[in-house]
One Martini backbone bead per residue (centre of mass of N, CA, C, O) as a GRO file, in nm:
protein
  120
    1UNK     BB    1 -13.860   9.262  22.991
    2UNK     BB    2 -13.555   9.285  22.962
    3UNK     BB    3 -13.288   9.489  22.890
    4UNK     BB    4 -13.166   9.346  22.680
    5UNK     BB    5 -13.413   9.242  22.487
    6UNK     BB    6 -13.448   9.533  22.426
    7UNK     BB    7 -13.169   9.585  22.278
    8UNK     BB    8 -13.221   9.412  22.092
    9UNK     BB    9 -13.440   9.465  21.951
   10UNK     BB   10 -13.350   9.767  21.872
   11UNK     BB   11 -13.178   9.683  21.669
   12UNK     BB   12 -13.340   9.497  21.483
   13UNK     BB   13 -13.558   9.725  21.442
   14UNK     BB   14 -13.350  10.008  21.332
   15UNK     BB   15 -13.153   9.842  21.190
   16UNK     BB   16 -13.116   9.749  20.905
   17UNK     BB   17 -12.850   9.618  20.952
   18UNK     BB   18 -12.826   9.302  21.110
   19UNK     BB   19 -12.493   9.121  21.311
   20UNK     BB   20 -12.450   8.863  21.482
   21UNK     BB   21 -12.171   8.761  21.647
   22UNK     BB   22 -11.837   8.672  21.646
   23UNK     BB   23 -11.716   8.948  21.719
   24UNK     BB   24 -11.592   9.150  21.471
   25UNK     BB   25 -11.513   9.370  21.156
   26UNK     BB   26 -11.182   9.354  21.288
   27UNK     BB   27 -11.302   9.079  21.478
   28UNK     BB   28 -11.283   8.759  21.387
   29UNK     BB   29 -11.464   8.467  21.564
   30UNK     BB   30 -11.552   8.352  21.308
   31UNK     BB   31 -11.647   8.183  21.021
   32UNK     BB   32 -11.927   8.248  20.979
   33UNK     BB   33 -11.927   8.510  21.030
   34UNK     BB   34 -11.728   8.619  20.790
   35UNK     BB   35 -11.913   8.496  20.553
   36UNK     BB   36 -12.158   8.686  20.633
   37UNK     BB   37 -11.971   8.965  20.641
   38UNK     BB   38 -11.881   8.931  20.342
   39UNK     BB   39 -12.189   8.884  20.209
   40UNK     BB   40 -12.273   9.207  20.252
   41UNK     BB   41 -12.008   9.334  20.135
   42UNK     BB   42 -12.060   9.256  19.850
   43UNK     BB   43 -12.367   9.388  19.855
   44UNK     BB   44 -12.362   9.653  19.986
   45UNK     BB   45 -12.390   9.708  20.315
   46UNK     BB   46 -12.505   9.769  20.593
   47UNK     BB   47 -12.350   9.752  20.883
   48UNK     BB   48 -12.465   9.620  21.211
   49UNK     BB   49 -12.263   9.470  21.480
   50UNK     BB   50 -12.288   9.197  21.723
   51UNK     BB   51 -12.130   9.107  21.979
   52UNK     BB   52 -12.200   8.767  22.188
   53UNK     BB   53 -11.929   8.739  22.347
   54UNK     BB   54 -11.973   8.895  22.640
   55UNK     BB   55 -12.258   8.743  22.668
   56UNK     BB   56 -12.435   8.446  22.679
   57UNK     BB   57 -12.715   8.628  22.725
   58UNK     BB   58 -12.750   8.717  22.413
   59UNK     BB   59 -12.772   8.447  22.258
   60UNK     BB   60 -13.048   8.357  22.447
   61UNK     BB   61 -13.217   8.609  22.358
   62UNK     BB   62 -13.182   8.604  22.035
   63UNK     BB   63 -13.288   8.303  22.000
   64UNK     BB   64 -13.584   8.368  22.156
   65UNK     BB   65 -13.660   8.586  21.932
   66UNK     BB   66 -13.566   8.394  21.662
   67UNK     BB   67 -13.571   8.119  21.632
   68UNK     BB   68 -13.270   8.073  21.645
   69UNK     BB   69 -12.933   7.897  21.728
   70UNK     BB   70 -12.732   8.032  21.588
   71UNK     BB   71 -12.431   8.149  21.457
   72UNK     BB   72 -12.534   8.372  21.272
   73UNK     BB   73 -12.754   8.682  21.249
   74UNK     BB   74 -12.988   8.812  20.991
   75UNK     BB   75 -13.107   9.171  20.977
   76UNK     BB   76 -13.345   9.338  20.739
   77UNK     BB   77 -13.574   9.537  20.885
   78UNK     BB   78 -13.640   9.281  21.127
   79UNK     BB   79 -13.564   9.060  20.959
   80UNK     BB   80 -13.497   8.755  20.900
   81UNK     BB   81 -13.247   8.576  20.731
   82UNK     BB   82 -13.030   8.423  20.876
   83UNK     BB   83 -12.726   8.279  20.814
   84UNK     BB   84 -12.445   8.207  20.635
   85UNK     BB   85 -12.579   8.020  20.399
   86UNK     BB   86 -12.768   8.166  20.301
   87UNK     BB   87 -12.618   8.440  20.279
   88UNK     BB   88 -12.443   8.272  20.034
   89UNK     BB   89 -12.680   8.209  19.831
   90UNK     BB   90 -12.770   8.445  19.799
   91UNK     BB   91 -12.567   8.599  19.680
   92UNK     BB   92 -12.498   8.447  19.467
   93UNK     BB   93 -12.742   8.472  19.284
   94UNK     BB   94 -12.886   8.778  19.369
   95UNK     BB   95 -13.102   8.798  19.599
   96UNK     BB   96 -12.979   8.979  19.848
   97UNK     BB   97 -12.964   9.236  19.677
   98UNK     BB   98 -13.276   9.240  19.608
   99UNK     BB   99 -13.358   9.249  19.911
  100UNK     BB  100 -13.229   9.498  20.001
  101UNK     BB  101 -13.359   9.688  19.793
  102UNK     BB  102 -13.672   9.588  19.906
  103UNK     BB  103 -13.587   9.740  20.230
  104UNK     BB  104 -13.402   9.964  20.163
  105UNK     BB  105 -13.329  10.064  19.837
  106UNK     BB  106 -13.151  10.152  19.611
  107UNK     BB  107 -12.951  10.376  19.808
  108UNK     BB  108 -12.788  10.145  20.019
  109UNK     BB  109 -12.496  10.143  19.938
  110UNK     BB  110 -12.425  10.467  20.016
  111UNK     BB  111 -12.420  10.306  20.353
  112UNK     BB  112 -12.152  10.123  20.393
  113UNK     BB  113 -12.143  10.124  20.689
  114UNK     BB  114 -12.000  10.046  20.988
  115UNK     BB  115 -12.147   9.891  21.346
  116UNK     BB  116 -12.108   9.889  21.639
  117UNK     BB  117 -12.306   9.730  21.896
  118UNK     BB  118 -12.377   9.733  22.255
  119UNK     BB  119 -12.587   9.533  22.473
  120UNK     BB  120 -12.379   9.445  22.781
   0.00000   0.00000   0.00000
């Protein structure tokens, strides 16, 4: 396994919620990474971000890891949850909400901490 396959890998594997973009929480470059972004936001997750934009090889390792091929791509505990669409549908509904506390916990909105995290 390379190094970098190593690094998304221990992203997913550790962070809470892990979300792939393009871009930062403080400079996003792209419309779905917002959208994912704001729908995180809005259900009071802790987000650790990943921009993809560094290294072409960030984004094919990371679809090789999950077999998603799009950006963004949101982990909650280690599992796929989506991209942009999936992630405003379950907010909307209240699902994402119930996923997340489901998988982190009640006390889950406490840690709203954004961190980003360089993988390249």
């Amino acid at each position: 396994m390379s190094e970098l396959r190593e690094k998304i890998q221990n992203v997913i594997e550790t962070e809470p919620v892990a979300l792939f973009m393009k871009g930062t929480p403080q400079f996003v470059m792209c419309g779905n990474s917002d959208r994912a972004l704001r729908a995180l936001r809005g259900a009071g997750a802790p987000v650790t971000a990943v921009d993809i934009l560094p290294d072409p090889a960030i984004r094919q390792e990371l679809s090789d890891l999950s077999g998603w091929p799009t950006i963004p791509q949101v982990f909650v505990r280690g599992e796929l949850i989506g991209g942009a669409d999936i992630i405003e549908e379950l907010a909307a509904t209240g699902e994402l909400e119930q996923k997340l506390e489901t998988l982190l916990g009640p006390g889950y909105r406490e840690s709203r901490d954004e961190h980003i995290i360089a993988v390249a």
